[in-house]
One Martini backbone bead per residue (centre of mass of N, CA, C, O) as a GRO file, in nm:
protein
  227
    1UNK     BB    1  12.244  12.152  10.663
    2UNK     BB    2  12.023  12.112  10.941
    3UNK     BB    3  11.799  11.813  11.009
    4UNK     BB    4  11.470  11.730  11.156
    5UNK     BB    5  11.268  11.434  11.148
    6UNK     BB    6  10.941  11.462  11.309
    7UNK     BB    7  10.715  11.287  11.520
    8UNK     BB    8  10.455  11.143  11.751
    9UNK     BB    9  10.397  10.978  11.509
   10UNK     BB   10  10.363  10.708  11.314
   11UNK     BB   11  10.363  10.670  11.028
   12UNK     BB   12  10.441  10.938  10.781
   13UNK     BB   13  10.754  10.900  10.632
   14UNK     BB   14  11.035  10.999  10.769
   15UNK     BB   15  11.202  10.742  10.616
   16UNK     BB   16  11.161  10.887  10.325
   17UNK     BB   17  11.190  11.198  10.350
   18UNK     BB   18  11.533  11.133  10.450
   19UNK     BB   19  11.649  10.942  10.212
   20UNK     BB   20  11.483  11.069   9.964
   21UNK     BB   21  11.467  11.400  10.000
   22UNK     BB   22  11.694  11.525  10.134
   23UNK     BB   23  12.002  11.370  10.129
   24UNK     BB   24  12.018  11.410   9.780
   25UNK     BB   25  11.986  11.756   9.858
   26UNK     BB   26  12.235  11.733  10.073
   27UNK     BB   27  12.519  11.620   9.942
   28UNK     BB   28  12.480  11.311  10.034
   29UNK     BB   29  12.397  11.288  10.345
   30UNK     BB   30  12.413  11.170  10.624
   31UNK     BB   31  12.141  10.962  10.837
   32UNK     BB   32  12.004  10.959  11.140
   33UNK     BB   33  11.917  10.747  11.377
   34UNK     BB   34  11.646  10.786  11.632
   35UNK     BB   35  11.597  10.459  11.752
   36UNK     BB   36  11.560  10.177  11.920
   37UNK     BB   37  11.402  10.086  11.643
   38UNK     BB   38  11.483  10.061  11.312
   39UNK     BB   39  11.284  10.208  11.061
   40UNK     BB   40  11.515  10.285  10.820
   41UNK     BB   41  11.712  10.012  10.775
   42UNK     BB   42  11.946  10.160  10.810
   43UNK     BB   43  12.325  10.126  10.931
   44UNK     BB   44  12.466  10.385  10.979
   45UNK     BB   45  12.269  10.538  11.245
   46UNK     BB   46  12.200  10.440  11.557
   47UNK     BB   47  12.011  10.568  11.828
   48UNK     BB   48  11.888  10.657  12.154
   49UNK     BB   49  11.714  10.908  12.279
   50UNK     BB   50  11.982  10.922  12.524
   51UNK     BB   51  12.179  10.957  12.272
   52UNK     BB   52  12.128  11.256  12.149
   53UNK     BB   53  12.414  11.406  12.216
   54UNK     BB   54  12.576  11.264  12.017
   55UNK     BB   55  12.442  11.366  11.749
   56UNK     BB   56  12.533  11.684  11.809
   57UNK     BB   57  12.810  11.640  11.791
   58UNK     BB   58  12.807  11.489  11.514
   59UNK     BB   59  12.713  11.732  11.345
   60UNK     BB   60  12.862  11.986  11.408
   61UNK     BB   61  13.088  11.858  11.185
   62UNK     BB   62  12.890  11.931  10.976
   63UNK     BB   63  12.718  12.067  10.682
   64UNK     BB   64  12.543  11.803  10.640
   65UNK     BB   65  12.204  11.658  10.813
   66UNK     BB   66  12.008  11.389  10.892
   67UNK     BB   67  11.770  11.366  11.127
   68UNK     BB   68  11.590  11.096  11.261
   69UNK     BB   69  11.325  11.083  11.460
   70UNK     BB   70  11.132  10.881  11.616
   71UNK     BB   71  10.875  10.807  11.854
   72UNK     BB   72  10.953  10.626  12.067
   73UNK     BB   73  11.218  10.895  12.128
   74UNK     BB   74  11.062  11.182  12.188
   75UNK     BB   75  11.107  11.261  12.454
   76UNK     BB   76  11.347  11.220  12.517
   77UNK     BB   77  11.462  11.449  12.329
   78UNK     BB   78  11.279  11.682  12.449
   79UNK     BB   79  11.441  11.651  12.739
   80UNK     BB   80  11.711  11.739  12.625
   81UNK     BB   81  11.661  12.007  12.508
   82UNK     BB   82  11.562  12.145  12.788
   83UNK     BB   83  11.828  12.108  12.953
   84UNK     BB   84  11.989  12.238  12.654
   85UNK     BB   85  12.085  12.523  12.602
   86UNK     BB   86  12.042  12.576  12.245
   87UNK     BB   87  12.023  12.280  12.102
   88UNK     BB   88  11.765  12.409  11.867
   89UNK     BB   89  12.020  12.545  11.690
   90UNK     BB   90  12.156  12.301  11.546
   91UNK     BB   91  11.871  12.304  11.356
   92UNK     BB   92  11.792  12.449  11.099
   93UNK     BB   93  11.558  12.253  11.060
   94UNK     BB   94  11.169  12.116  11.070
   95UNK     BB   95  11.031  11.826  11.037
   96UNK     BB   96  10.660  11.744  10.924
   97UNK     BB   97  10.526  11.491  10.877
   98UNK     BB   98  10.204  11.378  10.742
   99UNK     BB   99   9.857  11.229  10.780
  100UNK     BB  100   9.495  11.203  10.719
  101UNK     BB  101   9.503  11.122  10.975
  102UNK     BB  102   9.380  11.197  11.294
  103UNK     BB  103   9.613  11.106  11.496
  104UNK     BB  104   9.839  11.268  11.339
  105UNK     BB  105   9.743  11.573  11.337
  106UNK     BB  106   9.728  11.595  11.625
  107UNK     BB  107  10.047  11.509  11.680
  108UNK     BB  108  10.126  11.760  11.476
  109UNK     BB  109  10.007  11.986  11.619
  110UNK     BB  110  10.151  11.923  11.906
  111UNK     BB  111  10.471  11.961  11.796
  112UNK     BB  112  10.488  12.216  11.665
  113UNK     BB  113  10.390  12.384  11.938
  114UNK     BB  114  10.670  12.252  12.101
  115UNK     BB  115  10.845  12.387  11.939
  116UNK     BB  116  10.800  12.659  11.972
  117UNK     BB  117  10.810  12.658  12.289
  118UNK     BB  118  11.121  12.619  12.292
  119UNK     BB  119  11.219  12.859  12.044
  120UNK     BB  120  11.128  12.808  11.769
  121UNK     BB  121  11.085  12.933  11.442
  122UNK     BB  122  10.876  12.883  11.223
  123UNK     BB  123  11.031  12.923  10.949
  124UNK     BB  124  11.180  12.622  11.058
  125UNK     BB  125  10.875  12.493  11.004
  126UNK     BB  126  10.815  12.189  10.794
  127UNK     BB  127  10.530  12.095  10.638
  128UNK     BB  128  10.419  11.738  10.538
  129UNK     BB  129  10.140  11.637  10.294
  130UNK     BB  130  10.135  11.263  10.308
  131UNK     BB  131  10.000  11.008  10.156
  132UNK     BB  132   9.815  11.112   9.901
  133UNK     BB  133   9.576  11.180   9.689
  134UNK     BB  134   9.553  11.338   9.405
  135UNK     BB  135   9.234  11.424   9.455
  136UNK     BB  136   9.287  11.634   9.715
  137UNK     BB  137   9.159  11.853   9.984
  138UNK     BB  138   9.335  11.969  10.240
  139UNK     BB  139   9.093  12.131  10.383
  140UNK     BB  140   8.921  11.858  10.442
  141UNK     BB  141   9.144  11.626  10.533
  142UNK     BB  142   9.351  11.916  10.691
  143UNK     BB  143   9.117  12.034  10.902
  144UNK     BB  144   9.216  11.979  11.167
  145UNK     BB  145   9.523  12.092  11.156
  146UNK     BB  146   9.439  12.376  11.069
  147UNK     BB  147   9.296  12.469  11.311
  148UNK     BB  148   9.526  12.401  11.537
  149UNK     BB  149   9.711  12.639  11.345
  150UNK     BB  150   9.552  12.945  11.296
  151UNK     BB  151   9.771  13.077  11.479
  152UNK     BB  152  10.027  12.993  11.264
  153UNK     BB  153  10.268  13.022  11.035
  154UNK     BB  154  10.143  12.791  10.765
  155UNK     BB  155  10.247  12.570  10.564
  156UNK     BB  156  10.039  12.401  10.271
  157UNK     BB  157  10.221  12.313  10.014
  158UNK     BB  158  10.376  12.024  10.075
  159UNK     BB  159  10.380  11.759   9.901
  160UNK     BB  160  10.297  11.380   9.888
  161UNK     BB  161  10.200  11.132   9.680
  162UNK     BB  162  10.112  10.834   9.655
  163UNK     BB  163  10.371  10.552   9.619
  164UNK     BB  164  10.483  10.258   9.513
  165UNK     BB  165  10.791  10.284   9.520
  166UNK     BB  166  10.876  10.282   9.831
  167UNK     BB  167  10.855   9.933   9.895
  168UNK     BB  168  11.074   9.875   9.655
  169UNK     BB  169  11.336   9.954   9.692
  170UNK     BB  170  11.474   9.946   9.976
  171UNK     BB  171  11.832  10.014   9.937
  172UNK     BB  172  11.733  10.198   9.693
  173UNK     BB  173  11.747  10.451   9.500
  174UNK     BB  174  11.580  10.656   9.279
  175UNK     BB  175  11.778  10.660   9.062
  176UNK     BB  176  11.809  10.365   9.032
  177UNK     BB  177  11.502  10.275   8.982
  178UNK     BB  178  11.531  10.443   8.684
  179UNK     BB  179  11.834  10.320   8.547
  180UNK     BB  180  12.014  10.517   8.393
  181UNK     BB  181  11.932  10.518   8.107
  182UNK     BB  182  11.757  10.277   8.031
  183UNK     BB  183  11.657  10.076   7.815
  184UNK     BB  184  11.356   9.852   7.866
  185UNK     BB  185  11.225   9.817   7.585
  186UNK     BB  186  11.452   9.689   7.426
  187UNK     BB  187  11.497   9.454   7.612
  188UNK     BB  188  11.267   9.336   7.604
  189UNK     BB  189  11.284   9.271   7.311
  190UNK     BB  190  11.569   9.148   7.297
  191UNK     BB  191  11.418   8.941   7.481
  192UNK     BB  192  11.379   8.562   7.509
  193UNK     BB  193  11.308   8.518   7.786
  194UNK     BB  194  10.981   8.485   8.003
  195UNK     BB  195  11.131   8.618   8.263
  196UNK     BB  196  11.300   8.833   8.205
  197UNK     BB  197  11.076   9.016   8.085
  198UNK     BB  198  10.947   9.057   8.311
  199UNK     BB  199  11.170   9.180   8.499
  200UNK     BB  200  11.176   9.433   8.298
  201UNK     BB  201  10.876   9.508   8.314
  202UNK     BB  202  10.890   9.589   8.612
  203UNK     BB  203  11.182   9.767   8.563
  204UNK     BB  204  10.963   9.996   8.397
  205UNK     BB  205  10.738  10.055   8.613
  206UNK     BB  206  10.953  10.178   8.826
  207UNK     BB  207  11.039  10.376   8.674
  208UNK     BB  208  10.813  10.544   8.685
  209UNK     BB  209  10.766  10.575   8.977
  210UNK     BB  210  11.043  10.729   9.002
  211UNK     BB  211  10.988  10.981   8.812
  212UNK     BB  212  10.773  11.102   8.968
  213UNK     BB  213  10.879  11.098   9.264
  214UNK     BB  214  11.117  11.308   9.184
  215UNK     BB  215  10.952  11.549   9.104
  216UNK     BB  216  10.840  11.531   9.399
  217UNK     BB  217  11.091  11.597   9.589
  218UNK     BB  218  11.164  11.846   9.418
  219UNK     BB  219  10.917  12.019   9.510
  220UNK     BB  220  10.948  11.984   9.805
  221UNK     BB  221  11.176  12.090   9.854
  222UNK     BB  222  11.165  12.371   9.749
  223UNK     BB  223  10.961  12.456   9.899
  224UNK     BB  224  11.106  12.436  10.202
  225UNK     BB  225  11.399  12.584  10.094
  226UNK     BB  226  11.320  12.799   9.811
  227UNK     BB  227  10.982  12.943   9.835
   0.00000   0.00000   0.00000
Protein backbone atom coordinates (compact mmCIF):
# COMPACT_ATOMS: atom_id res chain seq x y z
CA UNK A 1 0.00 0.00 0.00
CA UNK A 2 1.31 3.58 -1.10
CA UNK A 3 -0.19 6.43 1.20
CA UNK A 4 0.90 10.35 0.52
CA UNK A 5 -0.17 12.62 3.67
CA UNK A 6 -0.71 16.03 2.80
CA UNK A 7 -2.44 18.97 3.70
CA UNK A 8 -1.97 23.16 1.90
CA UNK A 9 -1.64 23.94 5.88
CA UNK A 10 1.25 22.84 8.21
CA UNK A 11 1.39 22.16 11.42
CA UNK A 12 -1.92 19.39 11.42
CA UNK A 13 0.44 16.61 13.01
CA UNK A 14 1.23 14.69 9.13
CA UNK A 15 4.71 13.73 10.09
CA UNK A 16 3.56 12.29 13.29
CA UNK A 17 0.46 9.91 11.99
CA UNK A 18 3.39 9.31 8.65
CA UNK A 19 5.87 7.76 11.13
CA UNK A 20 3.80 6.75 14.22
CA UNK A 21 0.32 5.97 12.92
CA UNK A 22 0.79 4.37 9.21
CA UNK A 23 4.64 3.22 8.37
CA UNK A 24 4.44 0.72 11.73
CA UNK A 25 1.03 -0.46 10.36
CA UNK A 26 2.48 -0.99 7.11
CA UNK A 27 5.16 -3.36 7.49
CA UNK A 28 7.65 -0.29 8.91
CA UNK A 29 8.05 1.02 5.29
CA UNK A 30 10.28 3.60 4.71
CA UNK A 31 8.72 7.00 5.12
CA UNK A 32 10.17 9.81 2.59
CA UNK A 33 9.72 13.57 3.19
CA UNK A 34 8.83 16.28 0.31
CA UNK A 35 9.97 19.42 2.47
CA UNK A 36 12.69 21.76 1.45
CA UNK A 37 13.17 21.96 5.27
CA UNK A 38 12.82 18.63 6.57
CA UNK A 39 9.36 18.98 9.01
CA UNK A 40 9.28 14.91 10.05
CA UNK A 41 13.04 15.17 11.63
CA UNK A 42 13.77 11.53 9.57
CA UNK A 43 17.03 12.01 7.62
CA UNK A 44 16.02 8.63 5.89
CA UNK A 45 14.64 10.49 2.62
CA UNK A 46 13.84 14.15 2.21
CA UNK A 47 13.62 15.96 -1.02
CA UNK A 48 12.06 19.41 -2.73
CA UNK A 49 8.87 19.17 -3.95
CA UNK A 50 10.30 20.06 -7.44
CA UNK A 51 11.77 16.55 -7.42
CA UNK A 52 8.80 14.59 -6.70
CA UNK A 53 9.14 12.49 -9.88
CA UNK A 54 12.03 10.51 -8.50
CA UNK A 55 9.85 10.12 -5.43
CA UNK A 56 7.11 8.68 -7.72
CA UNK A 57 10.04 6.31 -9.06
CA UNK A 58 11.04 5.55 -5.78
CA UNK A 59 8.35 4.10 -4.54
CA UNK A 60 6.88 2.19 -7.78
CA UNK A 61 9.43 -0.24 -6.51
CA UNK A 62 7.79 -0.84 -2.94
CA UNK A 63 4.89 -3.03 -1.69
CA UNK A 64 4.60 -0.48 0.98
CA UNK A 65 5.96 3.51 1.56
CA UNK A 66 3.94 6.69 2.90
CA UNK A 67 5.26 10.14 0.81
CA UNK A 68 4.91 13.09 3.99
CA UNK A 69 4.78 16.06 1.37
CA UNK A 70 5.05 19.08 3.74
CA UNK A 71 3.02 22.28 2.82
CA UNK A 72 5.79 24.73 1.72
CA UNK A 73 6.25 22.02 -1.17
CA UNK A 74 2.81 21.28 -2.30
CA UNK A 75 2.10 23.51 -4.72
CA UNK A 76 5.09 22.26 -6.81
CA UNK A 77 4.12 18.51 -6.22
CA UNK A 78 0.42 19.89 -7.39
CA UNK A 79 2.21 21.13 -10.71
CA UNK A 80 3.87 17.80 -11.00
CA UNK A 81 0.83 15.84 -10.46
CA UNK A 82 -1.32 18.14 -13.53
CA UNK A 83 1.76 17.57 -16.13
CA UNK A 84 2.34 13.57 -15.38
CA UNK A 85 -1.05 11.28 -17.01
CA UNK A 86 -2.33 9.19 -14.26
CA UNK A 87 1.09 9.87 -11.49
CA UNK A 88 -2.46 10.22 -8.91
CA UNK A 89 -2.93 6.56 -9.58
CA UNK A 90 0.74 5.87 -7.63
CA UNK A 91 -0.98 6.20 -4.51
CA UNK A 92 -3.47 3.98 -2.70
CA UNK A 93 -4.66 6.63 -0.53
CA UNK A 94 -4.49 10.28 0.54
CA UNK A 95 -4.20 11.19 3.82
CA UNK A 96 -5.06 14.55 5.24
CA UNK A 97 -4.86 14.85 8.60
CA UNK A 98 -6.56 18.25 9.99
CA UNK A 99 -7.11 20.25 13.34
CA UNK A 100 -10.08 22.24 14.73
CA UNK A 101 -8.77 25.60 13.99
CA UNK A 102 -10.01 27.58 10.92
CA UNK A 103 -7.42 28.16 8.65
CA UNK A 104 -6.51 24.50 8.55
CA UNK A 105 -9.92 23.25 7.86
CA UNK A 106 -10.66 25.97 5.31
CA UNK A 107 -6.84 24.51 4.03
CA UNK A 108 -8.30 21.17 4.46
CA UNK A 109 -11.41 21.25 2.65
CA UNK A 110 -9.81 23.26 -0.04
CA UNK A 111 -6.86 19.99 -0.91
CA UNK A 112 -9.96 17.70 -0.13
CA UNK A 113 -11.45 19.76 -3.01
CA UNK A 114 -8.29 19.62 -5.25
CA UNK A 115 -7.60 15.82 -5.24
CA UNK A 116 -11.38 15.07 -6.42
CA UNK A 117 -10.83 17.82 -8.93
CA UNK A 118 -7.25 15.63 -10.07
CA UNK A 119 -9.66 12.59 -10.72
CA UNK A 120 -8.89 10.73 -7.33
CA UNK A 121 -11.92 8.67 -6.10
CA UNK A 122 -13.44 10.01 -3.07
CA UNK A 123 -13.09 6.57 -1.06
CA UNK A 124 -9.33 6.59 -1.54
CA UNK A 125 -9.24 9.95 0.95
CA UNK A 126 -8.76 9.43 4.22
CA UNK A 127 -9.38 12.76 6.76
CA UNK A 128 -7.94 12.72 10.36
CA UNK A 129 -9.40 14.52 12.75
CA UNK A 130 -6.00 15.39 14.83
CA UNK A 131 -5.20 17.20 18.16
CA UNK A 132 -8.50 17.34 19.49
CA UNK A 133 -9.85 17.12 23.11
CA UNK A 134 -11.35 14.15 24.80
CA UNK A 135 -14.69 15.52 25.08
CA UNK A 136 -14.79 17.39 21.38
CA UNK A 137 -17.74 17.87 19.56
CA UNK A 138 -16.86 17.11 15.60
CA UNK A 139 -19.90 18.81 14.35
CA UNK A 140 -19.23 22.04 16.15
CA UNK A 141 -15.35 22.05 16.45
CA UNK A 142 -14.98 20.71 12.52
CA UNK A 143 -18.45 22.60 11.30
CA UNK A 144 -16.18 24.71 8.63
CA UNK A 145 -14.62 21.62 7.34
CA UNK A 146 -18.30 19.50 7.28
CA UNK A 147 -20.64 22.23 5.61
CA UNK A 148 -17.76 22.85 2.89
CA UNK A 149 -17.79 18.83 2.29
CA UNK A 150 -21.44 18.27 2.40
CA UNK A 151 -21.60 17.64 -0.95
CA UNK A 152 -18.73 14.90 -0.88
CA UNK A 153 -18.97 11.02 0.16
CA UNK A 154 -16.91 11.92 3.57
CA UNK A 155 -16.29 10.02 6.75
CA UNK A 156 -15.25 12.11 9.48
CA UNK A 157 -15.14 9.21 11.70
CA UNK A 158 -10.92 9.09 12.40
CA UNK A 159 -10.39 10.88 15.38
CA UNK A 160 -6.78 11.16 17.52
CA UNK A 161 -6.82 12.91 20.27
CA UNK A 162 -4.45 15.16 21.87
CA UNK A 163 -1.35 13.41 23.76
CA UNK A 164 1.33 14.55 25.11
CA UNK A 165 3.35 12.05 24.11
CA UNK A 166 4.18 12.53 20.71
CA UNK A 167 7.09 15.85 21.47
CA UNK A 168 8.80 13.58 23.56
CA UNK A 169 9.41 10.73 21.73
CA UNK A 170 11.92 12.51 19.74
CA UNK A 171 13.78 9.17 17.51
CA UNK A 172 11.39 6.32 19.81
CA UNK A 173 8.97 4.85 18.24
CA UNK A 174 6.08 4.07 20.30
CA UNK A 175 6.65 1.02 21.13
CA UNK A 176 10.18 1.96 22.23
CA UNK A 177 8.55 4.57 24.90
CA UNK A 178 6.25 2.04 26.02
CA UNK A 179 9.35 0.28 27.29
CA UNK A 180 9.18 -3.52 26.10
CA UNK A 181 7.33 -4.90 29.07
CA UNK A 182 9.54 -3.18 31.50
CA UNK A 183 8.10 -3.41 35.07
CA UNK A 184 8.89 0.74 36.01
CA UNK A 185 7.10 0.29 39.29
CA UNK A 186 9.76 -2.84 40.10
CA UNK A 187 12.63 -1.33 39.26
CA UNK A 188 11.44 2.53 41.01
CA UNK A 189 10.82 0.33 44.22
CA UNK A 190 14.46 -1.09 43.84
CA UNK A 191 16.15 1.65 42.84
CA UNK A 192 18.10 3.66 45.22
CA UNK A 193 19.34 6.80 43.51
CA UNK A 194 16.53 9.73 43.78
CA UNK A 195 17.71 10.88 40.25
CA UNK A 196 17.33 7.61 38.68
CA UNK A 197 14.16 7.15 40.54
CA UNK A 198 12.66 9.98 39.14
CA UNK A 199 14.40 9.17 36.04
CA UNK A 200 12.51 6.13 35.80
CA UNK A 201 9.09 7.73 37.26
CA UNK A 202 9.45 10.17 33.80
CA UNK A 203 9.75 6.67 31.74
CA UNK A 204 6.35 5.06 33.37
CA UNK A 205 4.56 8.45 32.89
CA UNK A 206 5.39 8.51 29.38
CA UNK A 207 5.28 4.83 28.93
CA UNK A 208 1.33 5.58 29.93
CA UNK A 209 1.21 8.21 27.79
CA UNK A 210 2.45 5.80 24.95
CA UNK A 211 0.03 3.09 25.58
CA UNK A 212 -3.00 5.21 25.32
CA UNK A 213 -1.42 6.89 21.82
CA UNK A 214 -0.78 3.21 20.63
CA UNK A 215 -4.42 2.16 21.05
CA UNK A 216 -5.06 5.23 19.67
CA UNK A 217 -3.45 4.46 16.23
CA UNK A 218 -4.59 1.04 16.06
CA UNK A 219 -8.18 2.14 15.72
CA UNK A 220 -7.22 5.68 13.82
CA UNK A 221 -5.65 2.90 11.09
CA UNK A 222 -8.52 0.19 11.37
CA UNK A 223 -10.88 3.22 10.95
CA UNK A 224 -8.99 4.26 7.83
CA UNK A 225 -8.48 1.18 5.67
CA UNK A 226 -10.19 -1.68 7.37
CA UNK A 227 -13.69 0.18 8.53
Amino acid sequence: MRVAVLNFSGNVGKSTIARHCLAPRMNNCPVFFVETINEGGDSKVNVKGRDFAEVLVDIAVLDDAVVDIGSSNIEQVFAQLKRMADAHEDFDYYVIPTVPTQKQQKDTANIYIELVGLGIDPSKIKLVLNQVELDFDPKKEFSTLMNSLEDFPVSFDTVLHLNEVYPMLSDMTIDQAIGDGTDFKAKIAAEKDPDVKRELAVALGVSRLAKTAKKELDAAFNSMFKG
